[in-house]
C-alpha positions in Angstrom: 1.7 15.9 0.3 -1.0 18.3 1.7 -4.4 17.1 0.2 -5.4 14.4 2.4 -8.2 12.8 0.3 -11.9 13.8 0.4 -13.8 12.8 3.2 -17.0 10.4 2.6 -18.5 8.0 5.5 -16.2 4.8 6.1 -13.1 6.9 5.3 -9.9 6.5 7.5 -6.9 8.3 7.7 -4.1 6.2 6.5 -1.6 4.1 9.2 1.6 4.5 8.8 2.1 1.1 8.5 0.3 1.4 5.0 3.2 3.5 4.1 4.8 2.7 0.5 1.6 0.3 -0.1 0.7 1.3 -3.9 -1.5 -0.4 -6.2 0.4 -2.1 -8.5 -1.4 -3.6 -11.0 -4.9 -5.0 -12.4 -5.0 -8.6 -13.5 -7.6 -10.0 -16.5 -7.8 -13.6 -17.5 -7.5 -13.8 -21.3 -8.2 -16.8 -23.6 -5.3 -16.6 -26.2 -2.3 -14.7 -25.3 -1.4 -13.9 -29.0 -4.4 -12.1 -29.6 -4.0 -10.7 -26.3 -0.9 -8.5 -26.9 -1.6 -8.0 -30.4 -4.1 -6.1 -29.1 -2.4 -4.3 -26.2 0.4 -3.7 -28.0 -0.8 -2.2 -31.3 -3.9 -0.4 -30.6 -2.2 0.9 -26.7 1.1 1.1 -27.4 1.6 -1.2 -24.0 4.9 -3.3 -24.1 5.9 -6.0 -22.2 7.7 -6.0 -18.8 8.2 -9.5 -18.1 6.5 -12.9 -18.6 6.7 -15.8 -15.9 5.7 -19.3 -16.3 4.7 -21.3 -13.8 4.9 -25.1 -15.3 4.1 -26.9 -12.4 0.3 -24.9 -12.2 0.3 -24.5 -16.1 0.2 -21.0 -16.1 1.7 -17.7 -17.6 1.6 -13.8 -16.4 2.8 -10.8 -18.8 3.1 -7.9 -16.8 2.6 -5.1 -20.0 3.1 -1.3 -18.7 2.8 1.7 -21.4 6.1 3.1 -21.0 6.8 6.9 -21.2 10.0 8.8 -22.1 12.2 8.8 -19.5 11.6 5.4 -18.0 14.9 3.0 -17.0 13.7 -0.6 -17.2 16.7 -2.6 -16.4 17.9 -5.9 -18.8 18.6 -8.1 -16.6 15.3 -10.1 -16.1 16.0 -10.3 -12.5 16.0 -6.9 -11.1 13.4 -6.1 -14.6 10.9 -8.3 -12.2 12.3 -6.1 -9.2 11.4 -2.7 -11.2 8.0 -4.2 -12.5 6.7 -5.0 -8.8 7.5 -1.6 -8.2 5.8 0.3 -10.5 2.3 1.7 -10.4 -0.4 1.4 -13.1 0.4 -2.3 -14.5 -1.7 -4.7 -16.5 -1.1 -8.5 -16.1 -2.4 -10.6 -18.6 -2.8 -14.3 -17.3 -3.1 -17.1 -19.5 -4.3 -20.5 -18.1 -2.4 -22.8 -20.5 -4.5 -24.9 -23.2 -7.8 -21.9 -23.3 -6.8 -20.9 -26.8 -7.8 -23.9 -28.3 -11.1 -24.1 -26.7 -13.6 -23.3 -29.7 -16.3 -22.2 -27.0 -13.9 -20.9 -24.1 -14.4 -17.5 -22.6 -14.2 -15.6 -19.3 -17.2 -13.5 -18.0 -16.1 -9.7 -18.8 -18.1 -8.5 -15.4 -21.0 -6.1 -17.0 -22.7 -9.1 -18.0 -25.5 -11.0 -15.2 -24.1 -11.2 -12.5 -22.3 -7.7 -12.8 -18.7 -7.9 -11.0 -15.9 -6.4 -12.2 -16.3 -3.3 -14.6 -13.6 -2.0 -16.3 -10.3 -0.6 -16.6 -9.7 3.1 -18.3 -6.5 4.8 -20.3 -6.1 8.1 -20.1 -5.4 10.1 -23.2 -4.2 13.2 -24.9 -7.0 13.8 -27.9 -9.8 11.6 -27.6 -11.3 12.0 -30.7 -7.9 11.2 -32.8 -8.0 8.3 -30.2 -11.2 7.3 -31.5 -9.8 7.7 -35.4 -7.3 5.5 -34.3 -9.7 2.7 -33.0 -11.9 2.9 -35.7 -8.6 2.2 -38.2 -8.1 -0.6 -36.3 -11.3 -2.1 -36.2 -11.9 -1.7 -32.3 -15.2 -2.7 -31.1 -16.9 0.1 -29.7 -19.9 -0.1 -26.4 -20.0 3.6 -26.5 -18.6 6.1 -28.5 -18.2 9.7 -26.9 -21.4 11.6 -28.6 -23.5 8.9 -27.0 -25.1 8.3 -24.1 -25.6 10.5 -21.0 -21.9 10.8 -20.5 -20.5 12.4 -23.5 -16.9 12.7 -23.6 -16.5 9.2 -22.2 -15.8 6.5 -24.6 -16.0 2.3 -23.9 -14.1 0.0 -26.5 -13.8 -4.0 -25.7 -10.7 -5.6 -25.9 -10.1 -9.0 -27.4 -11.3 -10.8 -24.6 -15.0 -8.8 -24.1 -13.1 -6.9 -21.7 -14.3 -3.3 -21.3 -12.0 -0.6 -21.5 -13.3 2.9 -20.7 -11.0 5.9 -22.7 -11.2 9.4 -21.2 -9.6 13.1 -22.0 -8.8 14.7 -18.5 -9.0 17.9 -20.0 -12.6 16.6 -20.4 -13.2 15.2 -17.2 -13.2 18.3 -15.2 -17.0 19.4 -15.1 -18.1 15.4 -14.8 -20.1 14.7 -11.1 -19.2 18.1 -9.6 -21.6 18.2 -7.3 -20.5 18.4 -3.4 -24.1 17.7 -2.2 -24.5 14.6 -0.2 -25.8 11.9 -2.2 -29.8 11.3 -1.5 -30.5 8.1 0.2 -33.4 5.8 -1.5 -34.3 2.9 0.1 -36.8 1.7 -2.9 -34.1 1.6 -4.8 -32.4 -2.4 -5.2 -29.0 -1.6 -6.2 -27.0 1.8 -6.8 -26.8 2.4 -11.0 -24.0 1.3 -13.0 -22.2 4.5 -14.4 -21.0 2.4 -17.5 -24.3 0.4 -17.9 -26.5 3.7 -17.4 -24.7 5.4 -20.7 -23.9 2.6 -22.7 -28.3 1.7 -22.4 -28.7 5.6 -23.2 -26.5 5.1 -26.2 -28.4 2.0 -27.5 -31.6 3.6 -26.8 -30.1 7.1 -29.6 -29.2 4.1 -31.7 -32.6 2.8 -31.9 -34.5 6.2 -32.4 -32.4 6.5 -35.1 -33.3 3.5 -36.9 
């Protein structure tokens, strides 16, 4: 592999110890596991890899993965769990036993006060037949991709009030081209939130329209 990475401030080259590191997968908590991959499974087409239970910490973990033409996912639930540890691109659902039947139970999605953790993104082929498809199954949009300062970019929640950015990389290649260094400004408090910035632009269209 040639490209080497783009160079900012803080950048290292990597050690060869780092060597077969890759990131495997993202975890979110979710409250009810049914709705859970009722969700992933229908409206992403993600299937799942494996499920382990840990009893003694009343816990489960689905590992779903949207598989692609091609791909040899072994039966045996053994080396399955082998294969799965070994793949990029993953998302693990964990389910902290008992949550589903907690009327008022839910996990902070990160974009609310305090903001934490944003969001994860599929890639797809035509993003506006994606966003047919969401709307026939009643997806909840944040930001759909006429809206906002970011068009082309569209946020849907998942069942959880997870955020889930969709994007056309055909449509991506124009976004943040610049190669000027970014200007420092010490008045400002805290850098702005990409996904926060466009989803406020959105809701700002939304009410000039009304």
């Amino acid at each position: 592999m040639s490209f080497q990475g783009e160079q900012y401030p803080g950048v290292k080259a990597p050690a060869a110890e780092t060597d077969g590191f890759r990131l495997n997968h993202t975890m979110l908590r979710i409250k009810d596991p049914q709705a859970a991959l009722d969700f992933y499974s229908r409206v992403f087409g993600m299937q799942v890899l494996r499920r382990l239970d840990f009893e003694e910490m009343q816990f489960s973990l689905y590992f779903l993965a949207k598989l692609e033409a091609g791909d040899e996912v072994p039966e045996d639930k053994a080396r399955r769990s082998v294969w799965t540890f070994s793949q990029k691109g993953l998302l693990e659902l964990t389910h902290n036993w008992g949550t589903e039947d907690q009327a008022d139970f839910a996990y902070h999605d990160g974009n609310a006060e305090p903001q934490g953790f944003g969001h994860i993104c599929f890639s797809v082929p035509d993003l506006d037949a994606a966003e047919a498809w969401f709307d026939a199954n009643e997806v909840e949009f944040i930001k759909r991709s006429d809206q906002g300062k970011m068009p082309d970019v569209v946020f849907v929640k998942d069942v959880d009030g997870y955020w889930i950015e969709v994007v056309e990389a055909a449509r991506m290649a124009d976004k943040g081209t610049s190669d000027e260094p970014r200007p420092r400004n010490p008045e400002l408090q805290r850098p702005p939130d990409r996904a926060a910035s466009c989803v406020r632009a959105a809701d700002h269209k939304d009410q000039a329209k009304a």
